[in-house]
N, C-alpha and C positions, 0 to 999 in steps of 0.2 A: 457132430463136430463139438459141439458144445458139451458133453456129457465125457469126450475126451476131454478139452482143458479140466472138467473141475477133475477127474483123474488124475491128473499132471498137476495138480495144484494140491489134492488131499496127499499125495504119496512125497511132493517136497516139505508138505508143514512145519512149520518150528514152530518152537513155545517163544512169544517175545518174552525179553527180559529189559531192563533197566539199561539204559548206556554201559554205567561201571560198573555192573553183574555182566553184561554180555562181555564186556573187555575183560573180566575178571577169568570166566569162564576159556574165552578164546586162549588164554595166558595159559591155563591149566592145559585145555588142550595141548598146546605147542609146547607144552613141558612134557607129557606124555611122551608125547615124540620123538624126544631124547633121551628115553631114555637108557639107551646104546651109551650115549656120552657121558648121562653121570656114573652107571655102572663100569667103566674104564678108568672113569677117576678114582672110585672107590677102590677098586682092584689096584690099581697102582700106587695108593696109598697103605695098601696091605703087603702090597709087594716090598715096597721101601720100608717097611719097617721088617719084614722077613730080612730084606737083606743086610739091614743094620745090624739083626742079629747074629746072620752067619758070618760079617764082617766083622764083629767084635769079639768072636768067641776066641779064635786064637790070638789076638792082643792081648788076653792075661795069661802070667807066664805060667799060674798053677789049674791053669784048665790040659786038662789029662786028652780030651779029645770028647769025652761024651757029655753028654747034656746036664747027668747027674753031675757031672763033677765042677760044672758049669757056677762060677759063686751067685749064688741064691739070688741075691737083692738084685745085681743085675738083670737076670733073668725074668726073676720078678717081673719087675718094672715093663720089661717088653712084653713081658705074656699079658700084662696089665692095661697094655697100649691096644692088642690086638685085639684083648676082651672089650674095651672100651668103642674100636673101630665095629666090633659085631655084635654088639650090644642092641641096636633093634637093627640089625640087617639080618641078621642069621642065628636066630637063637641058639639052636644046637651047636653051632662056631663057639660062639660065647660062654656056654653051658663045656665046651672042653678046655676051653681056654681058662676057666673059673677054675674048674676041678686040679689044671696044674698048675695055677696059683694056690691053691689051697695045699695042693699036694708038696710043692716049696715051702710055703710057708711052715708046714708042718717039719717038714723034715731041718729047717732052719729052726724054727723054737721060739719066732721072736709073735707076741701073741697079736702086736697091728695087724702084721698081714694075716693071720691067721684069720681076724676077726673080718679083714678086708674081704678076703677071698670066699668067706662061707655066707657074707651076706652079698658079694655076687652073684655069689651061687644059687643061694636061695632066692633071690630079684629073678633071675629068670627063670628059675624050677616054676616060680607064678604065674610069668606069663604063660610058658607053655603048657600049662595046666596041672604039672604036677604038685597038686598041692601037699599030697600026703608028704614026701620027697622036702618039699622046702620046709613043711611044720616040723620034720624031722630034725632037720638041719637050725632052725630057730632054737628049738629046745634046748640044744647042746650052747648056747648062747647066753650068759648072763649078761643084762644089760648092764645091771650094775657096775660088773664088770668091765665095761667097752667106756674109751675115752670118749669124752661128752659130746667131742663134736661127732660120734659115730653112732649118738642116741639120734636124733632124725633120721636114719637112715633104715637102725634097725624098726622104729616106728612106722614110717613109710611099706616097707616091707611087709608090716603084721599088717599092716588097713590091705597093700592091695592085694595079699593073701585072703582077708575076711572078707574082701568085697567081690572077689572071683569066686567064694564058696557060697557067698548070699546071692548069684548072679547064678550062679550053677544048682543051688538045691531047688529040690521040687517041694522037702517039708516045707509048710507053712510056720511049724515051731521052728526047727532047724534055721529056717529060713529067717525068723527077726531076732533069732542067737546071734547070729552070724553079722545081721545088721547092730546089734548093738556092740556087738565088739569090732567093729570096724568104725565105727563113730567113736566111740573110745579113743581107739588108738589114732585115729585121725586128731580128734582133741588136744590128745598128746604131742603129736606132732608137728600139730600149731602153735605150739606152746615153746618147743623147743626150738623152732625157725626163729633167725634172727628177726629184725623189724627191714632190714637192707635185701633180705636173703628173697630172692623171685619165687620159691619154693613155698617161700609162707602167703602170696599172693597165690598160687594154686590152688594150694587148700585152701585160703579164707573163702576164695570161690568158687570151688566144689561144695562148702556148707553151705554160701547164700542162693545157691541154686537148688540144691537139696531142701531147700527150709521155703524159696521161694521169693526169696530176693535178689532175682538176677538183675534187676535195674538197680540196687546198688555198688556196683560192682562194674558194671560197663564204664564207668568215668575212669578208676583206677588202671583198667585193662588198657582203656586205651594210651594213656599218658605213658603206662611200662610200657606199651607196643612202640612208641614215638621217640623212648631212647636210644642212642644213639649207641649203645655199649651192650647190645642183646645180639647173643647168636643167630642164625637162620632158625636153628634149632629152637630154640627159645622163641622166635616169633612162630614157627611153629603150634607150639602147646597154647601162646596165648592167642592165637587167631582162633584155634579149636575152642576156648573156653570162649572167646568172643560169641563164636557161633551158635553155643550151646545155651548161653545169654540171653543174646536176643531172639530166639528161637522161645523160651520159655517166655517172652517178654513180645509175643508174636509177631515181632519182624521177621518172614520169612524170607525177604529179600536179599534180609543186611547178613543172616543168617547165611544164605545161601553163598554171597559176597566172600565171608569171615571163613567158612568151611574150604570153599575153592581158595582163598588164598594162605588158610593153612595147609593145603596138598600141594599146594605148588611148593612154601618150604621145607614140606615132607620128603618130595620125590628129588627135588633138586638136592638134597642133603647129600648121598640118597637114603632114606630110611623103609626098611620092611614090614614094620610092626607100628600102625597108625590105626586112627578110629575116622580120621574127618572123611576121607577121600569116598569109603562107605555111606556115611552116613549121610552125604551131600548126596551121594547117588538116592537115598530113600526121598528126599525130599525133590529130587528133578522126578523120579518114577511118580509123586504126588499132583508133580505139577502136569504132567502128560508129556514129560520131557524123556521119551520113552528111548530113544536110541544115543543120549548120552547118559543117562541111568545104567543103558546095560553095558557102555564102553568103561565105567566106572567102575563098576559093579566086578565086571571080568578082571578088569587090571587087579584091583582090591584082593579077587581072591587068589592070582596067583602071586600077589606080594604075600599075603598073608601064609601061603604053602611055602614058598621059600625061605620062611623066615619061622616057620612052624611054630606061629604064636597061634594057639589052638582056642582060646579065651577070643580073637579074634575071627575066625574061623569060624566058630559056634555064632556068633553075634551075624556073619553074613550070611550064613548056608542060612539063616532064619529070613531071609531077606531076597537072597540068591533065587531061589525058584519062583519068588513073585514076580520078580521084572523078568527073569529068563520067558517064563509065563507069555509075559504080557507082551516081551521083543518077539516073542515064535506069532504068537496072532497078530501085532503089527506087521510080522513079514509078511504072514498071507495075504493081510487083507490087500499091503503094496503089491504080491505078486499077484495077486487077484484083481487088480486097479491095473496092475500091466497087461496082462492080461488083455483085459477089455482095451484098455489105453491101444493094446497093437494091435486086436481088432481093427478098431479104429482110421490105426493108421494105414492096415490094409486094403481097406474100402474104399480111403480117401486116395490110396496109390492106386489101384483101378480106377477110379476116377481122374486123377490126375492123369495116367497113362491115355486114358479115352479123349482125355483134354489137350493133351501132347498130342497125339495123334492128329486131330480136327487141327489144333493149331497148324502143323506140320505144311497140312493139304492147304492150310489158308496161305501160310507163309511162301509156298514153291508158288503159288499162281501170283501173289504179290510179288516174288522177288523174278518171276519170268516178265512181270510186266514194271518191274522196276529197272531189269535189262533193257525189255526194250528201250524205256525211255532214256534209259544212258547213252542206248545208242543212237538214238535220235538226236536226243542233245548235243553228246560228240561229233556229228556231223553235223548239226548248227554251228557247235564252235569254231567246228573246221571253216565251215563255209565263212561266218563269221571274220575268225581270224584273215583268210583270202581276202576279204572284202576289206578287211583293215592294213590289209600290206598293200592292197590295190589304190587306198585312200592315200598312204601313207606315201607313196611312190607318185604318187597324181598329186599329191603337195608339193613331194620336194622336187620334181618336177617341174611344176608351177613356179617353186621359189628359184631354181635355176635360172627357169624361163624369163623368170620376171630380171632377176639380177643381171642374166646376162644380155638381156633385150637393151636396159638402160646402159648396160656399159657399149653394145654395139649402136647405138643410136650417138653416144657420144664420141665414141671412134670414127663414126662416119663422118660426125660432123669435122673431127679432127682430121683426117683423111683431106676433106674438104678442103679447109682451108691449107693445111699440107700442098696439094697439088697446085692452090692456089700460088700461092709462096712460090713452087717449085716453077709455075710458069712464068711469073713474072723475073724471077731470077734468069731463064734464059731469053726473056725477052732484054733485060740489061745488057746477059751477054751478046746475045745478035745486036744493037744497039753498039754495043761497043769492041765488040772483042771481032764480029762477025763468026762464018760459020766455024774458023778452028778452034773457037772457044766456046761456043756450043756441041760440038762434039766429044771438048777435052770435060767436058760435064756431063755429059750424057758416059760418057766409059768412066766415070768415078760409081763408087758404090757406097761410097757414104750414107748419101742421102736415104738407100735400102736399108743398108745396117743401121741407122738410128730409126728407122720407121718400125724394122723389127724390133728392135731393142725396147721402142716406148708400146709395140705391141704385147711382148709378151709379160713385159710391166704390169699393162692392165692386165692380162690374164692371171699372174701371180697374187697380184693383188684384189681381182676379183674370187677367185677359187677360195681364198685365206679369209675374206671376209664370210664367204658360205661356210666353209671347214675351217676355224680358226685352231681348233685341236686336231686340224689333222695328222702334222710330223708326229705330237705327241705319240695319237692314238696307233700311230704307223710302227713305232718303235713298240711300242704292246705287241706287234705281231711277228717282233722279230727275235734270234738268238740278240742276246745282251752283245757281241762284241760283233756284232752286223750290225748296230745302231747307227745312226745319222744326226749330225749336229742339227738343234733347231733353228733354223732361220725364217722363222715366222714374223717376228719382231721387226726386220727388215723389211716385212712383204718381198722376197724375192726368194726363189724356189731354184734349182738346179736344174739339169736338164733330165737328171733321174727322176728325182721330182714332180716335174712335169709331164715325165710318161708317166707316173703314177695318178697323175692328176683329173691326165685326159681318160685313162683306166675307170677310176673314180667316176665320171661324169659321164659314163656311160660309153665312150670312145674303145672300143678293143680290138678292133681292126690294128697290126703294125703299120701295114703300107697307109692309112689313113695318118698313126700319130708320127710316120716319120714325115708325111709330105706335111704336119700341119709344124712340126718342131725342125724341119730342112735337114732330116736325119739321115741314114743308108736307114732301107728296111733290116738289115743285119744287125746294125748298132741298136735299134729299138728291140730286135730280138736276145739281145746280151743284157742291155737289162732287164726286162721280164724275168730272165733264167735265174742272174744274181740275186732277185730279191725273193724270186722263189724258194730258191736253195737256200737263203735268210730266213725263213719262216720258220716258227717254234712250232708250228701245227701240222706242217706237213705241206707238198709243194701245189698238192693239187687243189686246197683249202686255202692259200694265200688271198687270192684275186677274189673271190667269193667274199672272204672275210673283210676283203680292201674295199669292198661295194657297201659292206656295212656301216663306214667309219662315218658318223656325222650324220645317220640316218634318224627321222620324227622317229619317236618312240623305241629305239631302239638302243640299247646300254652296250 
């Protein structure tokens, strides 16, 4: 188990880096990634001037239809635009683009563009390594000749012609010719840069790094990196010299930092012909930053193939086979750690399968004896709950019993005196009336109907003290327009009421609630039916549900 994790731990490793090296780094990353989206932009910045050209040709009236006859300096100008757009995207783009600026200017006569065009021309015969090609093209060039502001250019031109040919020769004499006429002309063309111009900060720091003063020069780079009036581009070239700075000045770090974020405004631009994005991969391959050295490293060279700057090309294929190298034995040795790593995990899945298994056989006997006990249980709750409706019933029971004991101990008493009353009254009338007026007493029924009257008094108003929600709760079990006015507040119940009452308390006999309310058994039978056929629940659930109303424990 153990010998798998460090597996899984040697085949994820990363090189740590600094906070704002790793943010720096992740930034590049996720600029790679896009880049589908700058090359769209690019293309469509090409396209729009493509089609400003085909959009403008017939607006002049002495354009014939073809290209040649197209007025020159216009033309110019856009061939000039498109040269300048594939300038480091696509050298061979640029390299035709130059040729028919050249080929214009020539056949116009006027000697700027001429001088324009042939040191285009010659700018990228360099990069793509033709130098014989651009020395050609220089020759036919008198500097003398070219307006002043077009001497730094043709100077730039001769150094980074002489520095591709002291970069490319294998003589040793050839090879410090070639250096010192490229310091020369570099001289020169420090000379000619204004004091404002960003071009004369390049070269002064190409000499103090070449000479070995790249710490004086870091303060300047950065205060120009910090203006607020520099292209992408421009931060470009100075992040790369940053890089190259403090890299001689061995910060490898800030180096690393200044490289990654001159590729970021390399690829964002987008540009194809760059030196940082390589050379940042030779120093992560240093650091054992081996699989994003060769995610670099590949991108680098098909930018560099696209762009068929061959001077770059030559500088990575020197470079190319060391990390490729070293990413094919890092892959072994990961798929060789996988390998074992799934091993591993095979042994551990037989094991776990063997472990599943046991558990499986432990789990059915625990869950056969965890049924049982549910069911065990469930028939305690059962019995349980039985026991609590038996208590519950033996309460309310008891609380009837008790309530109605005290009211019938008081009715007796009232009874009592009642008859007492009632005999002294006829003994008045025999006293005075004699027996026809004892008799005309005895055939009155008053004296019944108020006895009934204050009896079922008490009964309305003892039930109402036991069930004081009872109308309420009655009307919950009925259709809404079957309801019953509440006459609880009163204490006095109806005679529908009253069958529900004595329902309630246990009485379901009719012949018993007619002879206790002086009913027909028929009439007690019409209400039962009516308040049946009133139930929201059904006729056979009414009377069940009516034995509920006001029960201990029950909602």
């Amino acid at each position: 188990m153990a010998s798998c994790c460090l597996a899984l731990v040697s085949c994820s490793r990363t090189v740590d880096y600094a906070t704002e090296t790793e943010r720096m780094l992740d930034e590049l990353d996720h600029t790679l990634e896009k880049k589908a989206v700058y090359e769209e932009a690019k293309q469509q910045r090409i396209e729009e001037i493509r089609s400003g050209m085909a959009a403008a040709m017939p607006m002049h009236a002495e354009w014939s239809g073809h290209e040649e006859d197209f007025p020159d300096t216009s033309l110019y100008r856009i061939y000039d635009r498109l040269y300048n757009e594939y300038y480091q995207y696509n050298i061979d783009s640029a390299i035709f683009y130059g040729r028919k600026k050249l080929k214009i200017a020539r056949r116009a006569g006027i000697s700027s563009m001429k001088h324009d065009a042939a040191l285009d021309l010659a700018d990228r015969y360099v990069l793509s390594g033709m130098f014989m090609e651009a020395r050609m093209i220089m020759d036919t060039i008198d500097v003398n000749s070219l307006d002043y502001v077009m001497h730094p250019r043709c100077y730039h031109i001769y150094n980074s012609l002489y520095n591709g040919m002291y970069l490319a020769s294998d003589d040793p004499v050839l090879k410090e010719e070639y250096r010192k006429r490229r310091d020369g002309y570099r001289q020169m063309l420090y000379e000619r840069l204004g004091q404002d111009d960003i071009s004369r900060l390049y070269v002064e720091s190409e000499m103090a790094i070449d000479n070995g003063r790249a710490e004086d020069i870091l303060d300047d780079l950065a205060l120009k990196y910090s203006s607020p009036d520099i292209s992408t581009h421009e931060k470009a070239i100075l992040s790369y010299i940053m890089g190259n700075a403090e890299l001689q000045c061995g910060n490898r770090e800030q180096a690393i930092r200044h490289y990654a974020e001159s590729a970021i405004n390399d690829l964002s631009t987008p540009v194809n012909e760059y030196k940082s994005l390589y050379e940042l991969a030779a120093l992560l391959y240093e650091n054992g930053d081996i699989r994003r050295a060769y995610r670099y490293i590949t991108r680098s060279v098909d930018d560099a193939m696209t762009a068929n700057a061959r001077i770059n090309i030559q500088s990575i294929n020197s470079l190319l086979p060391i990390i490729s190298t070293s990413y094919n034995i890092m892959m072994k040795q990961n798929q060789m750690q996988l390998r074992q790593l799934l091993t591993g995990i095979s042994v551990l899945s037989v094991l776990l399968i063997i472990a599943v298994a046991v558990t499986v056989r432990v789990m059915r006997k625990v869950s056969v004896a965890e049924r049982h006990t549910r069911e065990k249980n469930d028939e305690l709750q059962k019995v349980n709950a039985t026991l609590q409706d038996y208590i519950r019933m033996l309460q309310e029971a008891n609380r009837i019993k008790e309530s109605y004991l005290a009211r019938y101990l008081d009715m007796c008493s009232g009874y009592i005196e009642g008859l007492e009353r009632y005999r002294s009254r006829l003994r008045r009338a025999a006293k005075n009336g004699g027996f026809a007026e004892i008799m005309e007493n005895l055939r009155s029924a008053d004296f019944i109907e108020k006895e009934l009257q204050e009896f079922y008094e008490q009964f309305d108003a003892t039930f109402l003290d036991l069930f004081p929600d009872f109308i309420s709760s009655l009307n919950n079990l009925l259709q809404p327009d079957k309801r019953i006015e509440d006459t609880s507040r009163e204490s006095i119940l109806s005679t529908e009421l009253r069958v529900l009452a004595l329902i309630r308390l246990g009485v379901g006999d009719s012949v018993k609630i007619a002879h206790f309310l002086r009913r027909s058994v028929s009439t007690i039978y019409n209400y039962r039916v009516k308040f049946r056929n009133a139930s929201i629940s059904g006729r056979e659930d009414f009377e069940r549900r009516l034995m509920h109303i006001g029960s201990i424990g029950r909602h």
